[in-house]
SERO-4910 file (N, C-alpha, C, O; in steps of 0.05 Angstrom, whole numbers):
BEGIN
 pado doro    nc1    nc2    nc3   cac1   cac2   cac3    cc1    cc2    cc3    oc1    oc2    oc3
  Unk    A   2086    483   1694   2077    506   1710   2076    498   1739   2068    476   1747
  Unk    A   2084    517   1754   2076    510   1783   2060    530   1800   2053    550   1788
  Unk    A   2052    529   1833   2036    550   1837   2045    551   1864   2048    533   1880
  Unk    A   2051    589   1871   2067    581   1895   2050    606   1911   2043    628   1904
  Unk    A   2049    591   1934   2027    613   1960   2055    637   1965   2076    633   1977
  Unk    A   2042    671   1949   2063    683   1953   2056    713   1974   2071    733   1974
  Unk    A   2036    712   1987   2025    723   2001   1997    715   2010   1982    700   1998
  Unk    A   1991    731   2040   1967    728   2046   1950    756   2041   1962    777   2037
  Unk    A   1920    754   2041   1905    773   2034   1910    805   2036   1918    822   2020
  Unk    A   1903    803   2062   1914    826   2075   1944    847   2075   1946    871   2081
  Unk    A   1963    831   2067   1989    827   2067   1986    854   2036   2006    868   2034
  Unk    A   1972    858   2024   1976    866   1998   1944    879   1991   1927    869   1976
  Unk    A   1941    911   2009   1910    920   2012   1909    930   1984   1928    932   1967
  Unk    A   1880    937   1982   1875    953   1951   1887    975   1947   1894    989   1965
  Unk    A   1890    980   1922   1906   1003   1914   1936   1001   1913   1949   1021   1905
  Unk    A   1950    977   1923   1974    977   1927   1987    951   1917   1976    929   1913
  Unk    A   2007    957   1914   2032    928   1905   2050    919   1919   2055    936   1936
  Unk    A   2065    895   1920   2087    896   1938   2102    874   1918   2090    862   1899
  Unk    A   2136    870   1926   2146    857   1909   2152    834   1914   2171    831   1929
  Unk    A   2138    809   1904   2139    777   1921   2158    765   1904   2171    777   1887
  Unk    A   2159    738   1909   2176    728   1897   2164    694   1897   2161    686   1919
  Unk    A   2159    675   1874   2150    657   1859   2177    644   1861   2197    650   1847
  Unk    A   2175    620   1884   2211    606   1875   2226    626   1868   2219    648   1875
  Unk    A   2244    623   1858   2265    644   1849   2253    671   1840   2265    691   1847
  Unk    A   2235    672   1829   2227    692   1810   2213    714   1819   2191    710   1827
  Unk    A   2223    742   1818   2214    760   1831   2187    781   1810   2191    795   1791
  Unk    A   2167    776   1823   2144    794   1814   2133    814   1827   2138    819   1850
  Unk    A   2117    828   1812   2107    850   1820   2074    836   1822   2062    823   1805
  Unk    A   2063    848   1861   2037    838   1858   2024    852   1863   2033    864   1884
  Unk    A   1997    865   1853   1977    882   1859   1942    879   1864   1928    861   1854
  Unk    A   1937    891   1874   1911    895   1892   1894    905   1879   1905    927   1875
  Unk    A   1868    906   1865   1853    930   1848   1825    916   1858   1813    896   1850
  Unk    A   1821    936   1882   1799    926   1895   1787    901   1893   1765    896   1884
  Unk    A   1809    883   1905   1803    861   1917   1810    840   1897   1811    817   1906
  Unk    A   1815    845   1867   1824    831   1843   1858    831   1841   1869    853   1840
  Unk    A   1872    808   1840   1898    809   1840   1908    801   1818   1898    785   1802
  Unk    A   1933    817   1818   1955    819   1788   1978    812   1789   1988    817   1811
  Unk    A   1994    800   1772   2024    795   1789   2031    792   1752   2019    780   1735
  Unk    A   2062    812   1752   2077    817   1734   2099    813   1736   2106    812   1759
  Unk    A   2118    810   1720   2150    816   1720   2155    839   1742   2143    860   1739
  Unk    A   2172    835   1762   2176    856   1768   2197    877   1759   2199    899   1769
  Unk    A   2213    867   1739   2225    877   1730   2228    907   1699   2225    901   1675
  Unk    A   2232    931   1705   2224    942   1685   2246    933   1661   2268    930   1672
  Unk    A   2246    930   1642   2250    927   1615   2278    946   1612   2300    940   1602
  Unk    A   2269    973   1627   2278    998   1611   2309   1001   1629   2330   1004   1616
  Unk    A   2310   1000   1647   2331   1007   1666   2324    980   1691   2337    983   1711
  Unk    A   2311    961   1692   2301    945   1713   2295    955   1739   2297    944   1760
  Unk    A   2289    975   1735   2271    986   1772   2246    966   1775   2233    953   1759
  Unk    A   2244    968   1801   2225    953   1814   2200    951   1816   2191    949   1839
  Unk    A   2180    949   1793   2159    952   1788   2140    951   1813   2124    969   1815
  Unk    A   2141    930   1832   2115    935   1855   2125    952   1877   2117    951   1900
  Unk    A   2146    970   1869   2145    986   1888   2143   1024   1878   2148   1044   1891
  Unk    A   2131   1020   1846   2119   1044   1837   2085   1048   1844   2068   1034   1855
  Unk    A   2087   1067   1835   2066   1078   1837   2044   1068   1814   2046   1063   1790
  Unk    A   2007   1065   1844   1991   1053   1823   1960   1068   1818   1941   1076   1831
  Unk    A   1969   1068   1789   1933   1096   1788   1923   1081   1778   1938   1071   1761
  Unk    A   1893   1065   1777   1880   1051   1767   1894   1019   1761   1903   1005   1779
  Unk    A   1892   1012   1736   1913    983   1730   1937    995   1707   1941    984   1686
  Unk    A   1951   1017   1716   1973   1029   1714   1988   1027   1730   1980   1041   1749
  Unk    A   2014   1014   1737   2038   1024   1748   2061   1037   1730   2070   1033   1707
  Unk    A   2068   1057   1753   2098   1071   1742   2113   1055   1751   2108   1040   1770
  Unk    A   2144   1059   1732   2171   1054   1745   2178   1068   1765   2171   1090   1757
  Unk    A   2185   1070   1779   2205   1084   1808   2220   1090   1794   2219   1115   1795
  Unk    A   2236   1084   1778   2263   1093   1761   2257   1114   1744   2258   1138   1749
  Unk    A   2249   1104   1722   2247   1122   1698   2220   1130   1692   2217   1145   1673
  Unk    A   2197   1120   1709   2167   1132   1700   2155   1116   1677   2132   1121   1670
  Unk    A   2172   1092   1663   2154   1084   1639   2126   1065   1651   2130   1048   1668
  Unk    A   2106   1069   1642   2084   1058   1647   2075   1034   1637   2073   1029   1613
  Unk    A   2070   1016   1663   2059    975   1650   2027    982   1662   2018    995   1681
  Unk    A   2013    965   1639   1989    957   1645   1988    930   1667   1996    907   1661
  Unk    A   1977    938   1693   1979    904   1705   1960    881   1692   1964    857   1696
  Unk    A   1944    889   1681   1924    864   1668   1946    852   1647   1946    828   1642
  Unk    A   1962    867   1637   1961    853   1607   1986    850   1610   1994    828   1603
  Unk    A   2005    868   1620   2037    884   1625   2040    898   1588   2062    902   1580
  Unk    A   2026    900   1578   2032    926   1558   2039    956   1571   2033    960   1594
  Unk    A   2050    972   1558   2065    994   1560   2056   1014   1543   2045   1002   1525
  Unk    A   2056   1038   1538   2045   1052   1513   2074   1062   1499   2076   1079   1482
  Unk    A   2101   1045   1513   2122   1059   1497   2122   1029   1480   2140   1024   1465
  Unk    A   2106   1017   1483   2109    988   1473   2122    966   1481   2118    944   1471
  Unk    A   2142    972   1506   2150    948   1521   2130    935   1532   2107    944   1535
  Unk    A   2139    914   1538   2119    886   1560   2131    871   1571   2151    859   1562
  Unk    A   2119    868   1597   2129    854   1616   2111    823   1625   2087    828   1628
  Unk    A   2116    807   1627   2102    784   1632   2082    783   1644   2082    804   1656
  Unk    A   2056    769   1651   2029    775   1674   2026    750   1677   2023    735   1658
  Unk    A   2027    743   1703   2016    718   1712   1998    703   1721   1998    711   1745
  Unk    A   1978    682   1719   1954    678   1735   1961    672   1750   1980    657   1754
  Unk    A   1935    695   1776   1931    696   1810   1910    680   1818   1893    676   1801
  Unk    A   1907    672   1835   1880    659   1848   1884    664   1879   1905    663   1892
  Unk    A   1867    668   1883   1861    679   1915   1844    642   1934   1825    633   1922
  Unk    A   1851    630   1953   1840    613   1964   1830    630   1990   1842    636   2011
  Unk    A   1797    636   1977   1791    648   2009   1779    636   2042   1770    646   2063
  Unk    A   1787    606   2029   1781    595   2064   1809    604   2080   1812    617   2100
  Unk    A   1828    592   2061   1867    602   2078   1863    632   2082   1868    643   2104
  Unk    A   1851    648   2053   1867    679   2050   1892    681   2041   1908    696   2053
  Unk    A   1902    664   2018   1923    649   2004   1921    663   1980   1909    650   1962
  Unk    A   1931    692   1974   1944    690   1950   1972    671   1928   1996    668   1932
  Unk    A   1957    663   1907   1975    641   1893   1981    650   1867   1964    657   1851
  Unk    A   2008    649   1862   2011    655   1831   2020    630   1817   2032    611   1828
  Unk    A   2013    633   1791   2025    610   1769   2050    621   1755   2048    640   1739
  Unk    A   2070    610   1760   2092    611   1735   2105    591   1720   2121    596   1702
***
């Protein structure tokens, strides 16, 4: 496993996601008042861009097709899943970090 600084705090306010990227690997990262999530960004279904749908609670939509990921877990209620990664926040830097 490794852990790569893929944003700073601010960079990614509550309520919102943006789409970072882990070394090669592109994720979806989100904000839920002040608690961070980072998923596949990839949807399953058609591969639209998961951190750049829409986020109601720890629900995002696809931009594409509308299918819905849980960000805690990346379950789906059509039953797909998408990967979830541990975040850690370093708040002396303001260093969001993911593990993949």
């Amino acid at each position: 496993m490794a852990e790569f600084v893929v944003a700073k705090i601010d960079e990614v306010p509550p309520g919102t996601g943006k789409v970072i990227f882990a070394g090669d690997k592109a994720l979806a990262l989100f904000n839920i008042n002040g608690n961070f999530y980072a998923i596949d960004n990839t949807c399953p279904h058609r591969g639209g861009p998961l951190g750049e749908g829409d986020l109601n609670d720890k629900m995002v939509t696809c931009p594409l097709h509308g299918w819905e990921f849980e960000i805690d877990t990346g379950n789906s209620p059509t039953g797909a899943a998408v990967s979830t990664y541990k975040v850690t926040v370093d708040q002396n830097t303001k260093d969001v970090k993911v593990e993949i």
